[in-house]
C-alpha positions as CSV (number, residue, x, y, z in Angstrom):
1,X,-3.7,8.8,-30.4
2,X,-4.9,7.0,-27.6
3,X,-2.3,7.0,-24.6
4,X,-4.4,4.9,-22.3
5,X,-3.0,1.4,-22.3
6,X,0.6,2.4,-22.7
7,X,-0.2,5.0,-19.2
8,X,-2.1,2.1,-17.5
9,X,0.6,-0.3,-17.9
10,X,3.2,2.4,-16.5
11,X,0.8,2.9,-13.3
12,X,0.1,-0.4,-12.7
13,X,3.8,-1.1,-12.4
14,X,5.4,2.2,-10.5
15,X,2.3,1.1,-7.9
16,X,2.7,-2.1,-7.6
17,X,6.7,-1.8,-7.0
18,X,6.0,1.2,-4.6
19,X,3.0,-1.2,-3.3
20,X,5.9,-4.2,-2.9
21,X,8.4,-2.1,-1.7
22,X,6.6,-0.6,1.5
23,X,4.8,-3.6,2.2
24,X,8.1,-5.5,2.6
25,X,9.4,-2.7,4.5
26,X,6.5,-3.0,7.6
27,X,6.7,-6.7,7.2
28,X,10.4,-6.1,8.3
29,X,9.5,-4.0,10.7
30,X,6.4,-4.9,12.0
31,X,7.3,-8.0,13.3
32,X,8.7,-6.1,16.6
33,X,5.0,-4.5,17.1
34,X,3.6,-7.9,16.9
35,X,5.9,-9.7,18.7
36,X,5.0,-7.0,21.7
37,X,1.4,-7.7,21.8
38,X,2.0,-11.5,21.6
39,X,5.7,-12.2,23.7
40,X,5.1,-16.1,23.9
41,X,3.9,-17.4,20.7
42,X,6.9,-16.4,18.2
43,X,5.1,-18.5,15.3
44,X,1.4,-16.9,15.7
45,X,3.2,-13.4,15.4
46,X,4.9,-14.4,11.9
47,X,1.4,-15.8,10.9
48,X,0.1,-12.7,11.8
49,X,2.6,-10.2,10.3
50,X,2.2,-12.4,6.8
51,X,-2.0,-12.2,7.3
52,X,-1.1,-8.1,7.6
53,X,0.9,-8.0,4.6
54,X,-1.1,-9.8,2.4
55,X,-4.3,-8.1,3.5
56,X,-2.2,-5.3,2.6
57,X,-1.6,-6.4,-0.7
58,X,-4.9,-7.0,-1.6
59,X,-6.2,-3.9,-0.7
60,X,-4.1,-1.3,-2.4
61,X,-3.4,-3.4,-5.5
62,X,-7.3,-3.8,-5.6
63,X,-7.5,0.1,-4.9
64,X,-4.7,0.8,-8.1
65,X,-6.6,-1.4,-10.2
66,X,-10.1,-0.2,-9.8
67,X,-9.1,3.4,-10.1
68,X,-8.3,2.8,-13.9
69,X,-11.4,3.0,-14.2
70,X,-12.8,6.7,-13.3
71,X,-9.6,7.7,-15.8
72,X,-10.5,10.0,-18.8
73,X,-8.9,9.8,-22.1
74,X,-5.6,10.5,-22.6
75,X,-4.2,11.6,-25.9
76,X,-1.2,13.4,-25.3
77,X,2.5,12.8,-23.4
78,X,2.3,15.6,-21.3
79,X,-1.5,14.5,-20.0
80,X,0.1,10.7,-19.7
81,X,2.9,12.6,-17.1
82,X,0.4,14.4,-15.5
83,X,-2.4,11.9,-15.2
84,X,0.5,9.4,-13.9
85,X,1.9,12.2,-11.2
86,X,-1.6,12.5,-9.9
87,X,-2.4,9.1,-9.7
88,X,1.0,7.5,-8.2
89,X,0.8,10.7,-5.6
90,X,-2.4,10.3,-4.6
91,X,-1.6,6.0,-4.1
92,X,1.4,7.3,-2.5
93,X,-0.6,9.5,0.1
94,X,-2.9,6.8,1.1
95,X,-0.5,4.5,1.4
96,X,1.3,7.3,4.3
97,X,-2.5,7.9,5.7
98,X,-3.1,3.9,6.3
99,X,0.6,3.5,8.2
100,X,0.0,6.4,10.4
101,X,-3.5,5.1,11.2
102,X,-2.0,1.9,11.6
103,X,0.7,2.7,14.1
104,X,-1.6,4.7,15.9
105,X,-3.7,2.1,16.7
106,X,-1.2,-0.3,17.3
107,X,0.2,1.6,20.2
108,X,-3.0,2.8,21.4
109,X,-3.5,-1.2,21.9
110,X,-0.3,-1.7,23.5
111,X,-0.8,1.1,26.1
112,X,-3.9,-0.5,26.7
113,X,-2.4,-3.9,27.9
114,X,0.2,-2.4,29.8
């Protein structure tokens, strides 16, 4: 029996909550990096921080969804748990790579201005 669908559908939505959930997480938070590099315009930081998270979006739910594609056939439970371990873990490890990389450049910018 084909697993696929039923493992697709489970990926698609522990990404795109884990996606969701992180994203509105840095939006939270971010606002205080952008409000640094921009102290007088209040309103341009919020448009920014909004252009970030949906940019943000956009990429890693484009990334999960692509990625169903290289999958092989899946025809038991126990290659559905392990085909979905590997694939949230690796989302979830890109997803760590891309904030570090992130903040790192953020305050290499701000150290810059100063």
């Amino acid at each position: 029996m084909n697993l696929n669908l039923i493992t697709y559908s489970i990926y698609i939505l522990i990404t795109v909550f884990i996606i969701i959930k992180v994203g509105l997480i840095c939006y939270k938070n971010g606002n205080i990096f952008v409000a640094h590099l921009v102290p007088d315009d209040k309103d341009f930081c919020l448009r920014i921080n909004n252009m970030l998270l949906i940019g943000y979006y956009l990429i890693n739910i484009g990334y999960t969804v692509i990625t169903l594609s290289g999958w092989t056939t899946i025809n038991s439970i126990s290659q559905m748990v392990e085909s979905l371990s590997k694939h949230t873990a690796i989302i979830i490890c890109i997803l760590a790579i891309l904030h570090y990389f992130n903040l790192f450049w953020i305050t290499k910018f701000i150290k810059n201005i100063k």
